[in-house]
Residue, then its C-alpha position, 0 to 999 in steps of 0.5 A: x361769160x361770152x366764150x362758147x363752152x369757157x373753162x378757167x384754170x387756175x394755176x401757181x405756186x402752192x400757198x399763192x391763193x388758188x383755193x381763194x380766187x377759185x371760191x369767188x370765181x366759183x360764187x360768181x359764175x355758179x360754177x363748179x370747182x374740179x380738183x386738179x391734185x394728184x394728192x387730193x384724191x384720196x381721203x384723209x390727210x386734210x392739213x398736209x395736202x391743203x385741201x379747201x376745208x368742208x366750210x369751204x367745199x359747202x360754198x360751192x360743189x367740188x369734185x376730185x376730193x376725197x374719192x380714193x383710199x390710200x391703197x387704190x392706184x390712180x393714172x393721168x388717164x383716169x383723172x383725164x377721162x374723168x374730168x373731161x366727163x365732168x367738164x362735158x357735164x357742166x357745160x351742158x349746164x351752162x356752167x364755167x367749170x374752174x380748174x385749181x391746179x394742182x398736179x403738172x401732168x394732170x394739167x397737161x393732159x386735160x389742156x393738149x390732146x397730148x399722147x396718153x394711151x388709151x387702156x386695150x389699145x396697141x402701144x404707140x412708142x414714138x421714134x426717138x422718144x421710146x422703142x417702136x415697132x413700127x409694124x404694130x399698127x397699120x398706117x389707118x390706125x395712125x392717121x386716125x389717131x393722128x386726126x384725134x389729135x391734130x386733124x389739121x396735119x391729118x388732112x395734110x397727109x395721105x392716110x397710107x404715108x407712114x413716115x410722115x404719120x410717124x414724124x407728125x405724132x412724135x411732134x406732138x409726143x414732144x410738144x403736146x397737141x393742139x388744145x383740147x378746150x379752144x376757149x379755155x384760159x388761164x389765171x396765174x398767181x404770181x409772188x415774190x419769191x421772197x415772199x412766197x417762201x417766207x408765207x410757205x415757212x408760215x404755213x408749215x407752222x400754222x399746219x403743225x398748229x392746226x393738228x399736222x403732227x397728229x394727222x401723220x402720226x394717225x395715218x402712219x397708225x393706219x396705214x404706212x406701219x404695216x405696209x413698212x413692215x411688209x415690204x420691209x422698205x419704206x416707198x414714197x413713190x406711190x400714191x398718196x405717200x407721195x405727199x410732201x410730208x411723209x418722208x420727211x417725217x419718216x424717221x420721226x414716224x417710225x419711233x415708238x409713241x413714248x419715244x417721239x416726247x424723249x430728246x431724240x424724238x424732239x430733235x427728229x421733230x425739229x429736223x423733220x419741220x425744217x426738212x418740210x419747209x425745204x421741200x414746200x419751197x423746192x415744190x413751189x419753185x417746180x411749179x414756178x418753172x413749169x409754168x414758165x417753161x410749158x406756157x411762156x417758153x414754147x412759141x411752138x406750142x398753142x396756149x390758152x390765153x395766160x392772165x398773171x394776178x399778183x399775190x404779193x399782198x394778201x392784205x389788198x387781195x381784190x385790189x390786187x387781183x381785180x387790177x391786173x385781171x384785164x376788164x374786157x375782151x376788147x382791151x388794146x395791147x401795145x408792144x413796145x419792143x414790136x412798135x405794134x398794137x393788139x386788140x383783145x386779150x387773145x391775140x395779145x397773149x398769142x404775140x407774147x408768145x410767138x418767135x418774133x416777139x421773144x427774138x426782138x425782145x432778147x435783141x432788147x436786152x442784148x442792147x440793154x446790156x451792152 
């Protein structure tokens, strides 16, 4: 690639091929791939939180795979300071470090240079966003944390001018940063809706062939019964038990073993399956709208360049995929809402997200519409 230190990251909807794409793009640039799921951290639960499989892991170096037991705590920050390690390392290398995301936060927090507190640092609470006390750090100490996170607006302002200090980092609380890897950009799986969800009931299936029952039943075993029993409640907010999964099996798990084969045991299996389908589409759709929302919807907002690769057919994958991936830098882009031309994929994806094109092509609509 052409790009000074380039990172791709891939992004869609669960079931949409990111593990695929990233594995040929891996293969191609001799890079490496850097899990961005909260849930593939930690070891087991292979099938239900769809990690590539050790076939699939020999091809090229992963890391973020199978680095945590079930009980160890694991924050945005460690993920971030871990990951920015590794992509600092590949770059030394002259290597495209891939992003397969993945975890909507953790994305966010590797992109922007977005406020993530820093362990034995005072606590920044921004005006209208959490409680401050204003008086906690000195105005220096804010104009440097400013100058992390948006040198630009640092320069702009006096390094003893509080308020507009203040005013600038809830800003970015709110917006997120300037980017933190210029020459990042993005590859975006699209579906059909239809589609997707029809593909998501297939491969809950093809889970539950693939031995899903058992790999929740051995981990239930190991892990969740005691720590049910202690904490006499069941949590599924922490951890790898946040998994879409457990809880939809939790009653189904918490029957005897010679119970899960009697009538009941049936019928709880057959609502825990439908209930699993439900939350893999509820899951997919969040996915869908934060892309949405966090890449396509913020004209305020710097965005690595956005690329949307259809899926829609995985029969025609490298037709598919190769087609609706721009072949050069040097592409011509015409805007027929603006009447105007872009050369190059970047300044395209920059127009496609300022104001004036969102203002012109909702004036279109109007038109249309009337």
């Amino acid at each position: 690639m052409k790009w000074k230190n380039p990172l791709i990251v891939v992004l869609g909807a669960t079931g949409s091929g990111k593990t695929k794409l990233s594995l040929e793009l891996a293969q191609k640039f001799n890079s490496e791939i850097i899990s961005a799921d909260s849930m593939q951290l930690y070891k087991g639960l292979n099938i239900i939180t769809a990690k590539a499989t050790p076939q699939e892991q020999s091809l090229v170096p992963h890391h973020l795979i199978d680095i945590l037991d079930p009980s160890e705590h694991y924050t945005v920050l460690d993920f971030r300071n871990r990951v920015c390690s590794i992509i600092s390392d590949l770059h030394s290398r002259d290597k495209v470090p891939i992003i397969v995301g993945g975890t909507n936060y953790y994305i966010e927090s590797l992109l922007w240079k977005i406020l993530v507190e820093e362990p034995g640092t005072p606590r920044i609470n921004i005006p209208g966003i959490s409680p401050l006390n204003e008086h906690e750090m000195p105005s220096e100490e804010l104009h440097k944390r400013l100058q992390l996170l948006d040198p630009i607006m640092a320069r702009r302002l006096h390094p003893n001018n509080k308020r507009k200090i203040l005013r600038s980092l809830e800003v970015l609380q709110q917006k997120g940063g300037g980017l933190r890897y210029p020459n990042a950009l993005i590859l975006w799986l699209q579906c059909n809706q239809k589609i997707l969800d029809d593909r998501l009931d297939k491969r809950v299936d093809s889970m539950i062939e693939n031995g899903l029952l058992q790999e929740l039943e051995d981990f239930h075993s190991l892990y969740n019964e005691e720590r049910i029993k202690t904490e006499q409640q069941s949590d599924y907010t922490r951890g790898v038990f946040q998994s879409i999964g457990f809880k939809e099996f939790h009653q189904y798990l918490l029957l005897k073993s010679n119970e899960r084969a009697s009538e009941l045991g049936k019928k709880l299996f057959n609502e825990s399956v439908v209930n699993l389908k439900i939350a893999t589409r509820r899951y997919a759709r969040k996915q869908f709208r934060w892309i949405t929302n966090r890449f396509l919807s913020r004209a305020d907002r710097q965005v690595p360049p956005l690329y949307g690769l259809s899926t829609d057919d995985l029969t025609n994958w490298d037709e598919n995929c190769s087609r609706s991936f721009p072949n050069s830098e040097d592409d011509t882009f015409y805007c027929e809402s603006c009447n105007r031309v872009f050369v190059g994929s970047y300044q395209w994806s920059i127009h496609l997200n300022s104001g004036k094109h969102k203002k012109k092509l909702g004036k279109k609509r109007k038109q249309v519409q009337t």
